[in-house]
C-alpha angles and dihedrals in degrees: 000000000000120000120244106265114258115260107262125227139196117246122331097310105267099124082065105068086089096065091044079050091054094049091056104052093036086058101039092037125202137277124221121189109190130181125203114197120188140129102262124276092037088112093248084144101039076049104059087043097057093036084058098034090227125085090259086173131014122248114269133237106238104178092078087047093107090038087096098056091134091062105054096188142138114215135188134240119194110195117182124199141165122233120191116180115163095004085299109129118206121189101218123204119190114194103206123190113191117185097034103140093356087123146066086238112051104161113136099010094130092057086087097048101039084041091052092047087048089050096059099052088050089051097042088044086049094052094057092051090060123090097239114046100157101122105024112176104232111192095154118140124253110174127026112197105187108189115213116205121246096255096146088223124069140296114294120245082250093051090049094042086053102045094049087059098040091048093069095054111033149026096260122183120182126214130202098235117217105018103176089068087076133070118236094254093046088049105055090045090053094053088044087058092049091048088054089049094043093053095036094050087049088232107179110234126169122265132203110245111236110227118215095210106051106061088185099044088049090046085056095042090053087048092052090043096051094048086059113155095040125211122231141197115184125197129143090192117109102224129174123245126216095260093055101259114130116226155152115279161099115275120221129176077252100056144270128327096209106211087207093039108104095197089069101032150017085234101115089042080047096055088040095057101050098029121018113032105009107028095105088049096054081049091048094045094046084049101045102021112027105038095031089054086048089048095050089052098051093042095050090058099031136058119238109288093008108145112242118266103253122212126276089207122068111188086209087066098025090090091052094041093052088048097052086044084060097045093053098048082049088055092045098051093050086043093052087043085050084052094045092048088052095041082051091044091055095047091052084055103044091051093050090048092042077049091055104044095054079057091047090049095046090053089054095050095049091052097055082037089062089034092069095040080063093045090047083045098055098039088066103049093052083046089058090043 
């Protein structure tokens, strides 16, 4: 009885380690931890729900938004969910900030953002320092997207201090909202505007990287890089168009904007940059070039385990601060003007006493002065008798 011949392969295996690649992570699967920034009523929620196809977060109720005007500040909202597609399992993370740019005064209303996006490298870098490190909690964040509103004109002085700061942390890629309030032609200027701010203020975006080899994949990279900023249109409504197709969109008297139509909007170049084609690098350059950037930082000003310096200033008490500081310089100066009226009020006094007592002298002078006249006076006349 003769064996069944072994199973032959070509060369010693190597070629193989991508398949065993591919089984790992299929059976780990991957985490993707995404923030949207953006002032309110711009669609960042309709937006994450149509870029993931499942009501990750509810529809908000904008017209309380400025009821918490006392407050100022931005908050931040953290939703979880689980997405499974082909038996491949994600743990999405979506990073919310309601209340960025909702005020008159908006100083200081990125602290809490750029503050939320440093904490969770510390806390990511503290946890490798750590013996065990079996189960680390990883919220950093990979991908950025910062919405501009579609003003036709330029980025607000707001929308460029943010981006610089966010550049250097984070991928951050930014999106025209709301593109179907703007014609074609508008459209295209105002990107083109954004593009000429972006590139004179030196803001830091993410870029796809072009890859030599793959003729096909760099002509796609080149495609995603030159519709930065994309414009979106987000709608999780299924609405018909004239010619009978169901789809997702937003309906007009004009017609239909079509989310997944790229001749009115960037959506489907939006969706393949973060999902389909350059998900795993946004993963790779948060890992080797943000949070190592932010470690060597930390580790060129702090000893090994030293807890990070935390900040003086607090932009929740730097109002009120500003405002005592204010007050009291105000107190000190009428008290300084009190003292001077009172330093003006003794001189006054001194020189009127000083004033009287030189009369006071010269009187006395010209009394002694007419007692001895009288002396002088009487010594004569006793002198004649």
């Amino acid at each position: 009885m003769s064996s069944a011949p072994a199973p032959s392969f070509d060369g010693i295996g190597i070629a193989n380690l991508p398949n065993q690649r591919h089984k790992i992570v299929a059976k780990h699967g991957a985490h993707f931890t995404m923030m949207v920034v953006g002032e309110s009523g711009l669609g960042k929620t309709t937006l994450v729900n149509t870029l993931f196809t499942t009501e990750l977060s509810p529809a908000r109720n904008y017209s309380r938004r400025h009821h918490k005007q006392l407050d100022k500040l931005t908050e931040v909202e953290i939703i979880k969910a689980e997405l499974e597609e082909k038996q491949f399992k994600v743990k999405l993370t979506v990073i919310d900030t309601p209340g960025f740019g909702d005020y008159v005064n908006n100083r200081d209303s990125w602290s809490p953002i750029v503050d939320f996006i440093d904490d969770q490298h510390e806390a990511y870098m503290r946890q490798e320092q750590q013996p065990q490190r079996n189960e680390k909690i990883d919220l950093r964040v990979h991908a950025c997207l910062y919405f501009i509103r579609p003003t036709g004109h330029t980025l607000k002085p707001l929308d460029i201090e943010i981006m610089k700061r966010l550049g250097t942390r984070v991928n951050l890629i930014p999106v025209v909202a709301k593109a179907d309030t703007l014609t074609q032609n508008d459209l295209f200027l105002f990107k083109q505007r954004v593009r000429e701010v972006i590139a004179a203020q030196g803001i830091r975006i993410y870029q796809p990287p072009v890859e030599t080899d793959d003729e096909t994949a760099a002509e796609h990279a080149r495609m995603l890089t030159d519709a930065i900023p994309f414009s979106i249109i987000g709608s999780t409504e299924d609405v018909q168009t004239p010619d009978g197709r169901l789809v997702k969109g937003r309906e007009y008297l004009w017609g239909v904007a079509e989310v997944e139509n790229e001749n009115h909007c960037d959506f489907r170049k939006l969706r393949s940059l973060l999902i389909r084609t350059h998900m795993l690098d946004l993963i790779s350059t948060t890992e080797e070039l943000h949070y190592e950037n932010y470690r060597q930082q930390q580790m060129e000003t702090r000893k090994f385990g030293e807890p990070k310096v935390k900040k003086v200033d607090n932009p929740k008490f730097k109002e009120e601060e500003e405002s005592l500081r204010k007050r009291f310089t105000e107190q000190v100066k009428a008290e300084e003007a009190r003292f001077r009226q009172w330093e003006q009020h003794l001189i006054a006094e001194r020189d009127r006493l000083n004033k009287d007592l030189e009369m006071a002298h010269s009187a006395i002078k010209s009394l002694e002065a007419e007692l001895d006249n009288l002396q002088a006076g009487y010594g004569r006349g006793s002198a004649r008798r």
